[in-house]
C-alpha positions in Angstrom: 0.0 0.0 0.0 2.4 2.9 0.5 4.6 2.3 -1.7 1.7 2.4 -4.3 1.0 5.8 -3.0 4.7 6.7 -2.7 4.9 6.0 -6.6 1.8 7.9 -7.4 3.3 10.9 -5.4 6.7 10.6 -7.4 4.6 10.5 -10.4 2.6 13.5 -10.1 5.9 15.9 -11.1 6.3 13.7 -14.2 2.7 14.5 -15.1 2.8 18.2 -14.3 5.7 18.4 -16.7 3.7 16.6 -19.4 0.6 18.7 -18.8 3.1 21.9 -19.3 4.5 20.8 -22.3 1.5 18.4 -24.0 2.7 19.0 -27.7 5.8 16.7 -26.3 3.8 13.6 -26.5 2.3 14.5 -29.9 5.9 14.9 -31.2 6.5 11.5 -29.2 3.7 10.0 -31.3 4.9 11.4 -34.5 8.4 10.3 -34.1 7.6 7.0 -32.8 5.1 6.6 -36.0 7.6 7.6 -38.2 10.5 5.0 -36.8 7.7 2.2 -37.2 7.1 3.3 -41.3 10.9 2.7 -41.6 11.5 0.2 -39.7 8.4 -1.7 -41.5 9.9 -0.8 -44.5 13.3 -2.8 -43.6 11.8 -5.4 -41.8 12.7 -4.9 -38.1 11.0 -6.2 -35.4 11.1 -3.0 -33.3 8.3 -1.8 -35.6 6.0 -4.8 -33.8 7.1 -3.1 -30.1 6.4 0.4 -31.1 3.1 -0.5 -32.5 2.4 -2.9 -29.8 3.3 -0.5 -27.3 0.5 2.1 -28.8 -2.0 -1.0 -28.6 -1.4 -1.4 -24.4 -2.3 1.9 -23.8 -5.6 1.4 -24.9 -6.0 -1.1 -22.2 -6.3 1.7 -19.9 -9.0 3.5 -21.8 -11.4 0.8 -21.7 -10.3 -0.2 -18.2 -10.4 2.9 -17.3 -13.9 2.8 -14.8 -12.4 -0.4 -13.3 -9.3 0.2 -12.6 -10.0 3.8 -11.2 -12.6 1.7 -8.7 -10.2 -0.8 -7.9 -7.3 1.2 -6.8 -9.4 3.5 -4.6 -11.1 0.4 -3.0 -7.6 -1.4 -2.7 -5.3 1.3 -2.1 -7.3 4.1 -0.9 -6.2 6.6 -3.5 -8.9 8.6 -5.6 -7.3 9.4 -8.9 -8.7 12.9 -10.0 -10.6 13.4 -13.1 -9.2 16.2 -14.8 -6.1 13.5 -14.8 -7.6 10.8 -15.9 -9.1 13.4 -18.7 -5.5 13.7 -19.6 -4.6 10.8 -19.7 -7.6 9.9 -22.3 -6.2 13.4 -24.5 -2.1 11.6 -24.2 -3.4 8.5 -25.3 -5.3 10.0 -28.4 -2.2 12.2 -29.1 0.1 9.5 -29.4 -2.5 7.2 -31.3 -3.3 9.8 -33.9 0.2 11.2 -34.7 2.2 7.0 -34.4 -0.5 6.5 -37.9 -0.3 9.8 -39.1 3.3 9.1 -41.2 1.5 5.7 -42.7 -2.1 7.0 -44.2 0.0 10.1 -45.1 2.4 7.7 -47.5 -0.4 5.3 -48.5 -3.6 7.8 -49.1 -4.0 8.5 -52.8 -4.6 12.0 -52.9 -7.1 13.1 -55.6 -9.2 10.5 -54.3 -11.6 10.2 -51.4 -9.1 8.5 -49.2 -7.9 12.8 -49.1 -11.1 13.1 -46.6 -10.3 10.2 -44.5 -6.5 11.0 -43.9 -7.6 14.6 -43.6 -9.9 14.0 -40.8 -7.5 12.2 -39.4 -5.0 15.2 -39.6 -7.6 17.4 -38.4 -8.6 15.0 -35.3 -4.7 14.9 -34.1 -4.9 18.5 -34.4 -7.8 19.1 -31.8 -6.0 16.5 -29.5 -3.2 18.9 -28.6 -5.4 22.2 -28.9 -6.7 22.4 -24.8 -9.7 24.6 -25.2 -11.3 22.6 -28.5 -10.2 19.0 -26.6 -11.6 19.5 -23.5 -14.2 23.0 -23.8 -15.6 22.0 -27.4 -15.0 18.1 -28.0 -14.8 16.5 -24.8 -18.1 17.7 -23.2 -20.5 16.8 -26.5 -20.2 12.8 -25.7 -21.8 11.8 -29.0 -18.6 13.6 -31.0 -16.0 12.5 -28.5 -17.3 8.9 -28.9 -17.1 9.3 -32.6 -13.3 10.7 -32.4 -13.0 8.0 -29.8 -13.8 5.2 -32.1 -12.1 7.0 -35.0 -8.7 7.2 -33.0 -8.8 3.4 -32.1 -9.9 2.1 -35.7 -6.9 4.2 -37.4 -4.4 2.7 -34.7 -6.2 -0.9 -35.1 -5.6 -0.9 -39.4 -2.1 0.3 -38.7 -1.1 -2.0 -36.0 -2.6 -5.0 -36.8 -1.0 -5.9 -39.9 2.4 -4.9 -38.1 2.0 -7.0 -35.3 -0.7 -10.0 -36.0 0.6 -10.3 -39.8 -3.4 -9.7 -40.8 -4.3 -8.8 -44.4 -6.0 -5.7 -45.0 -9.3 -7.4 -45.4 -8.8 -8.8 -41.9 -7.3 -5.8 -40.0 -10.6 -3.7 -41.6 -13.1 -6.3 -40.3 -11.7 -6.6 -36.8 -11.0 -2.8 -36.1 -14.3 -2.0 -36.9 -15.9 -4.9 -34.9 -13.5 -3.3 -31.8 -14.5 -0.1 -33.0 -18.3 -0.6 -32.7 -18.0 -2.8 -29.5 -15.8 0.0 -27.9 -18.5 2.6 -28.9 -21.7 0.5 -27.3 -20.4 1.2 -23.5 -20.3 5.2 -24.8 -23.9 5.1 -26.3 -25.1 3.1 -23.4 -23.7 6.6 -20.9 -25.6 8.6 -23.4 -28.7 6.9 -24.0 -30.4 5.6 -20.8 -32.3 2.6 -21.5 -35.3 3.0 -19.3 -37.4 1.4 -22.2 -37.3 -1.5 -24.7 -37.3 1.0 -27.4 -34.3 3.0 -26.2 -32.1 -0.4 -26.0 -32.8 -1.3 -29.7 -31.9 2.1 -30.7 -28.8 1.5 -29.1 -27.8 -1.9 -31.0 -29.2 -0.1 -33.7 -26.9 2.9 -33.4 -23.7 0.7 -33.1 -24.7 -1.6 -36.2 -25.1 1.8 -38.1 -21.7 2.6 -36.9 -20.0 -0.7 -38.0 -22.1 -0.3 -41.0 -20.9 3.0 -42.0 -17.4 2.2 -41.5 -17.8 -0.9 -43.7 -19.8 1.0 -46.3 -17.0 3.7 -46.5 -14.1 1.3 -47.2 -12.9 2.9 -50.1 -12.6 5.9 -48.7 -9.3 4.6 -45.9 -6.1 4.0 -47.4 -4.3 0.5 -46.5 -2.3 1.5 -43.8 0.6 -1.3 -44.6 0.5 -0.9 -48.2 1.8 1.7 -50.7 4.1 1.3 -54.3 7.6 2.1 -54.3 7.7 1.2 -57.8 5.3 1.5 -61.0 5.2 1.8 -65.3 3.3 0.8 -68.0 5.1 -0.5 -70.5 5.0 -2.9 -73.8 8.1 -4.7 -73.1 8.9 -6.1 -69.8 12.4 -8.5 -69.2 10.9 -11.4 -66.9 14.3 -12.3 -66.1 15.3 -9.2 -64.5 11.7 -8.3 -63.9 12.1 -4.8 -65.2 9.6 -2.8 -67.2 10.7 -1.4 -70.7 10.1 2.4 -72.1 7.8 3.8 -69.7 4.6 5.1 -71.3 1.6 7.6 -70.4 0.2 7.4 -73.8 0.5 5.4 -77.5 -2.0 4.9 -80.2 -4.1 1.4 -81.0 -1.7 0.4 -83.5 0.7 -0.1 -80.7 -1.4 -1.4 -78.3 -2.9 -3.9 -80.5 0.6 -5.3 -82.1 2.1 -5.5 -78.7 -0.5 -5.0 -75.3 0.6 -3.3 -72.5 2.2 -4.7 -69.3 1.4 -3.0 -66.3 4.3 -3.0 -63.4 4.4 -2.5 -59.5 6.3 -3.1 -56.6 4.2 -3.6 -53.5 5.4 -2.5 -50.2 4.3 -4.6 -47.5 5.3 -6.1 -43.7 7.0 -8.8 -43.5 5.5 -12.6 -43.3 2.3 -10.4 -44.8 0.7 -12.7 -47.1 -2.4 -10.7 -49.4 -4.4 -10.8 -51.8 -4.8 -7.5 -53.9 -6.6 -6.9 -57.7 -5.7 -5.2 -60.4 -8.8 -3.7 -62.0 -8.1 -2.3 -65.6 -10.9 0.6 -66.2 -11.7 2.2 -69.6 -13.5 5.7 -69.5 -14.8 5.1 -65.7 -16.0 1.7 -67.0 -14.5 -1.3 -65.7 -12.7 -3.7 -68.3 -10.7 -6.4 -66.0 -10.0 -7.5 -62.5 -7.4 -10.0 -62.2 -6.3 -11.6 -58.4 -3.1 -10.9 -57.3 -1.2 -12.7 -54.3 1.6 -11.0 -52.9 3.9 -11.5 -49.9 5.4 -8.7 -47.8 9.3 -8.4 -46.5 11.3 -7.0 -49.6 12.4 -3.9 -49.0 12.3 -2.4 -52.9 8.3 -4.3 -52.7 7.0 -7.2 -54.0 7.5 -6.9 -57.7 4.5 -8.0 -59.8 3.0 -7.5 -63.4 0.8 -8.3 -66.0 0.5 -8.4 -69.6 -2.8 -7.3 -71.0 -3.8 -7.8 -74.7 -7.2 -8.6 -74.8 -8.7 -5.1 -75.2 -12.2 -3.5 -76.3 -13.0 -3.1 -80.2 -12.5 1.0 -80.1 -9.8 1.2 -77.0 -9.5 5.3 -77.4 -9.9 7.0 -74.7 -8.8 7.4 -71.2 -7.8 4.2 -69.2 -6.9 3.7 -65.2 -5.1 0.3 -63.9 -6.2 0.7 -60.1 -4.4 -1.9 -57.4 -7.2 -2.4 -54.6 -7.0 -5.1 -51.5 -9.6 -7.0 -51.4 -11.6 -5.0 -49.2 -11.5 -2.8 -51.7 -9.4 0.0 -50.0 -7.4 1.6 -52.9 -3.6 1.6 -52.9 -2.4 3.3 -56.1 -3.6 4.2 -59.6 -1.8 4.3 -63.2 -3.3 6.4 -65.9 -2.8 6.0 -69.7 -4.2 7.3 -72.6 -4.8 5.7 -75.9 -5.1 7.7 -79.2 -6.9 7.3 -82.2 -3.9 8.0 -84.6 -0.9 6.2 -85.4 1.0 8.8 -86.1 1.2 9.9 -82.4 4.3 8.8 -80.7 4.4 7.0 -77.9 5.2 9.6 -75.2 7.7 8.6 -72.1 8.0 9.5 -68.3 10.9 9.6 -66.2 11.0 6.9 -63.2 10.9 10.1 -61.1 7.5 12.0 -63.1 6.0 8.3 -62.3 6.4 7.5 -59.0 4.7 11.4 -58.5 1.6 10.5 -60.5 0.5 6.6 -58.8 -0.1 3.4 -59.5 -1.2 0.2 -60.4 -0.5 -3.0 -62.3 -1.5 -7.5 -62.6 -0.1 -10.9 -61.7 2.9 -12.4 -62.5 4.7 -12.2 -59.9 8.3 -12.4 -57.9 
């Protein structure tokens, strides 16, 4: 018993220093996020701690009425609230700035993954602004339960993969299942089921939020995945698995005589074992999907390809070759135009004005 209460008094100065500098532990968060993207990215295990580490502290946010009753009926001391407030606001901190770096690398901007990351981005930065945290979000429960769930479903996708070696499919399932179950205890403080009425609305209200989350899939970037590597290409050396002239346009002559292969390399953790599709689209219109399996660990990416021939009777026009888990979270896009005449020359991109634009190619693999 005292020396409980001796630690809790030694801790006290450690917490008063946090509370005067609280943009420390976002910075901690950020840091700590941004060691687990490299480190993922050459395989090292530390990446597994770091991200595990972020999981445990979660423990204490849904233990957080139990234990709080426990060690005032056990060891007599009443932990305040406005600290167990702040330690809810460092745990969110640290949660949303550790998966900041990844959706940052893996969102595909001029997409609707853009609204996801930048609610995210906007959700770390009301975590380490006092007056909106505590005066503006904290006190509206349904919002703070929504930014509660939001925090732990981003850490969940991130982790997940890193630790538990889960595909995309199955990190996205299970972080919104704990996402939904975490948020039924919140509705239950918020709705008081004094009638039979009141408690369906309350399943109801969680379903709608595991629903939603579902429903809006293709919106959330695949925390784990991104392309370090992509072109389009009619030639392609299996031997050294290399693309040839990279192309953003050539006419149906071309296309016709020779196809068009269609190039990535796949970043993903190692002992990661996934499924993703390449889905060839023509004017919005989608031509092909063809299953991909690729496994994580190489630090360049899993290199894979395919080689398309079989294309529409009048091919002009604008084509997309989107790579998509199987969840059907996006991960890159390639864009290529094909022209009417044959007298347009096939027009190259540098390696460099590639990997700006994004990415996408099909199955053979390494």
């Amino acid at each position: 018993m005292p020396s409980l209460a001796t630690a809790y008094a030694r801790l006290l100065p450690l917490l008063a220093l946090i509370q005067r500098h609280p943009r420390l532990l976002a910075l901690f968060g950020f840091v700590s996020g941004l060691a687990s993207f490299i480190l993922v990215k050459r395989q090292a295990e530390l990446a597994q701690v770091l991200a595990l580490v972020m999981l445990l502290s979660w423990l204490w946010l849904i233990l957080e009425n139990i234990l709080r009753e426990r060690i005032a009926r056990w060891f007599g001391i009443e932990l305040p609230t406005p600290l167990l407030r702040y330690a809810t606001q460092m745990i969110h901190q640290e949660s949303l700035f550790f998966v900041l770096p990844f959706f940052f690398i893996t969102t595909t901007w001029n997409s609707g993954q853009a609204l996801f990351s930048g609610l995210l981005a906007g959700a770390a930065l009301v975590s380490i602004i006092d007056p909106l945290y505590n005066r503006w979000l904290a006190p509206r429960r349904w919002l703070f339960l929504i930014y509660h769930s939001l925090t732990l479903f981003a850490l969940l996708l991130t982790a997940l993969p890193i630790i538990l070696k889960l595909t995309t499919l199955q990190s996205y399932r299970l972080a919104l299942v704990a996402a939904a179950l975490l948020s039924f205890p919140s509705l239950f403080g918020i709705i008081r089921v004094q009638r039979w009425w009141r408690g369906l609305l309350l399943l109801g209200l969680s379903l709608a939020l595991a629903t939603g989350g579902w429903l809006a899939r293709v919106w959330v970037p695949p925390a784990t995945l991104w392309l370090n590597e992509v072109a389009l290409s009619t030639r392609f050396d299996p031997r050294s698995r290399a693309p040839g002239t990279r192309l953003q346009q050539l006419d149906v002559e071309l296309l016709r005589a020779q196809g068009l292969f269609a190039y990535t390399a796949i970043n993903a953790p190692r002992g990661l074992d996934e499924r993703i599709y390449h889905v060839w689209r023509h004017d919005g219109r989608e031509v092909e999907r063809i299953a991909l399996d690729i496994h994580g660990g190489r630090e360049q990416g899993y290199r894979a390809w395919t080689h398309k021939q079989n294309f529409p009777a009048d091919p002009v026009g604008r084509w997309q070759v989107q790579v998509v888990t199987e969840a059907g979270q996006l991960i890159g896009v390639l864009r290529f135009r094909v022209l009417a005449s044959p007298a347009a020359p096939a027009r190259t991109v540098s390696a460099e004005a590639e990997a700006e634009a994004e990415t996408l190619p099909q199955p053979k693999n390494q």
